[in-house]
C-alpha positions as CSV (number, residue, x, y, z in Angstrom):
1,X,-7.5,28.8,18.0
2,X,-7.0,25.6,20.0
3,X,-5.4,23.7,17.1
4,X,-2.1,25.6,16.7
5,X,-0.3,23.8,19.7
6,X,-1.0,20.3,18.3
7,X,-0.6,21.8,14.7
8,X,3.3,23.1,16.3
9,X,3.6,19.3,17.9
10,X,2.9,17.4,14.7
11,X,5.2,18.8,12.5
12,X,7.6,18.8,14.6
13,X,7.1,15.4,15.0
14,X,7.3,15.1,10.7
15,X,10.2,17.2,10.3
16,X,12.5,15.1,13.4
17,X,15.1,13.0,11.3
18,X,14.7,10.6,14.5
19,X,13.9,6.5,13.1
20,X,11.4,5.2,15.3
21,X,8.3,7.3,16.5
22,X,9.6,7.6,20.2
23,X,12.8,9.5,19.1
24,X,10.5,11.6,17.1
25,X,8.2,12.5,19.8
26,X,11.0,12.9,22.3
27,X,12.3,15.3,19.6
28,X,9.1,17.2,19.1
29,X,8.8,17.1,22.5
30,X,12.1,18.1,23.2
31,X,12.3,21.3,20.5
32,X,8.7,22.7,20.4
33,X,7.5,22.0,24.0
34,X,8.8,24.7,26.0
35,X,7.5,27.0,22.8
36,X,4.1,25.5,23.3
37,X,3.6,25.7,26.9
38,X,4.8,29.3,26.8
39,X,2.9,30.1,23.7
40,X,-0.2,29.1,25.9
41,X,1.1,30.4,29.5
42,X,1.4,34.4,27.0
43,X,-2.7,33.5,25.5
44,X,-3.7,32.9,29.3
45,X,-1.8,35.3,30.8
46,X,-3.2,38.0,28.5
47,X,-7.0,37.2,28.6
48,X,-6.7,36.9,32.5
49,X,-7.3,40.7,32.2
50,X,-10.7,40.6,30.9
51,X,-12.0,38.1,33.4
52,X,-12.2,41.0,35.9
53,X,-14.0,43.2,33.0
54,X,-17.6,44.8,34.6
55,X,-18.4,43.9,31.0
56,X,-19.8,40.5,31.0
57,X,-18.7,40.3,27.2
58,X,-15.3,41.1,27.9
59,X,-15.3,38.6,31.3
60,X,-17.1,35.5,29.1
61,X,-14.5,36.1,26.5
62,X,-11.3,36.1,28.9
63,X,-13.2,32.8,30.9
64,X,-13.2,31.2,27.0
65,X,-10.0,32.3,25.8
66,X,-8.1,31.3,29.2
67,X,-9.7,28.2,29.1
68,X,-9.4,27.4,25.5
69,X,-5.6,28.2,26.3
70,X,-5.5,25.5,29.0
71,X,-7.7,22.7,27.6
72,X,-5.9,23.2,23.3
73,X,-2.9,22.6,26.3
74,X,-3.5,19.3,27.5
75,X,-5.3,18.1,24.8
76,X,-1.6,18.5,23.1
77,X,0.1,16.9,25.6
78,X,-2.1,14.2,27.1
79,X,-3.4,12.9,23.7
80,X,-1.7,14.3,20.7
81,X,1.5,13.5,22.1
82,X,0.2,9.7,22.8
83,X,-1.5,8.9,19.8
84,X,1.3,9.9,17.6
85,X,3.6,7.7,20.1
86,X,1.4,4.5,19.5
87,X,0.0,5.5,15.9
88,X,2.9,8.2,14.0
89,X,4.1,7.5,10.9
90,X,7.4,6.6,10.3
91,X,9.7,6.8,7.8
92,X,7.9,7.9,4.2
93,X,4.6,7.2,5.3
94,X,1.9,10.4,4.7
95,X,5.0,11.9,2.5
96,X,3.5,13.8,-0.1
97,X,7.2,14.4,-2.0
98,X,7.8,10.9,-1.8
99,X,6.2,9.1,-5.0
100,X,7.3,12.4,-6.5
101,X,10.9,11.7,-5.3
102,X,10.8,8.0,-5.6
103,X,9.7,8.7,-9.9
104,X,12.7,11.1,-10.3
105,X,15.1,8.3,-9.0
C-alpha cells in the first residue's frame, strides 16, 4: 500500500519529455505532487475514524493505515524524489522499447 505514491512519482518522472533529470523531477513533481499528497491526506483522513474504534482491531488498523499514509508520504518525497534527482535515468536509459525501436530504424 505504501508503494503507490513513489510508484505515481517515478513514472511521472519516465514519462516527463524534460532533458536533464532536474526538469524531469520538477515535472513529476510539478504534475503528480498535489495528486499524491491528496491521494494520502483522503487514506489518512478516512482511517482516522477507526482510531477512536472500542475495537482494538479496528483502532490498530486506523493507527497502521494513518501511519502507513504519512510515512509511504515522506518516504516519496524526502528520498524517492532525491535519489532519482542524483541517480534517474536520462534519456533512453531503462527503456524497454528502445533496442526494439532502435532495430526498426
Amino acid at each position: 500500500m505504501g508503494v503507490d505514491y513513489s510508484l505515481h512519482l517515478v513514472h511521472a518522472f519516465h514519462m516527463s519529455c524534460a532533458d536533464t533529470r532536474r526538469g524531469k523531477v520538477e515535472d513529476a513533481l510539478s504534475h503528480m505532487g498535489g495528486a499524491i499528497v491528496l491521494g494520502a491526506l483522503t487514506t489518512a483522513g478516512a482511517s482516522a475514524f477507526l482510531i477512536p474504534c472500542d475495537i482494538y482491531l479496528f483502532h490498530q488498523l486506523g493507527v497502521m493505515l494513518v501511519s502507513n499514509a504519512g510515512l509511504a508520504l515522506g518516504y516519496t518525497f524526502c528520498f524517492v524524489a532525491p535519489v532519482l534527482l542524483l541517480f534517474g535515468p536520462v534519456g533512453h536509459c531503462g527503456d524497454i522499447y528502445f533496442p526494439a525501436w532502435a532495430l526498426w530504424r
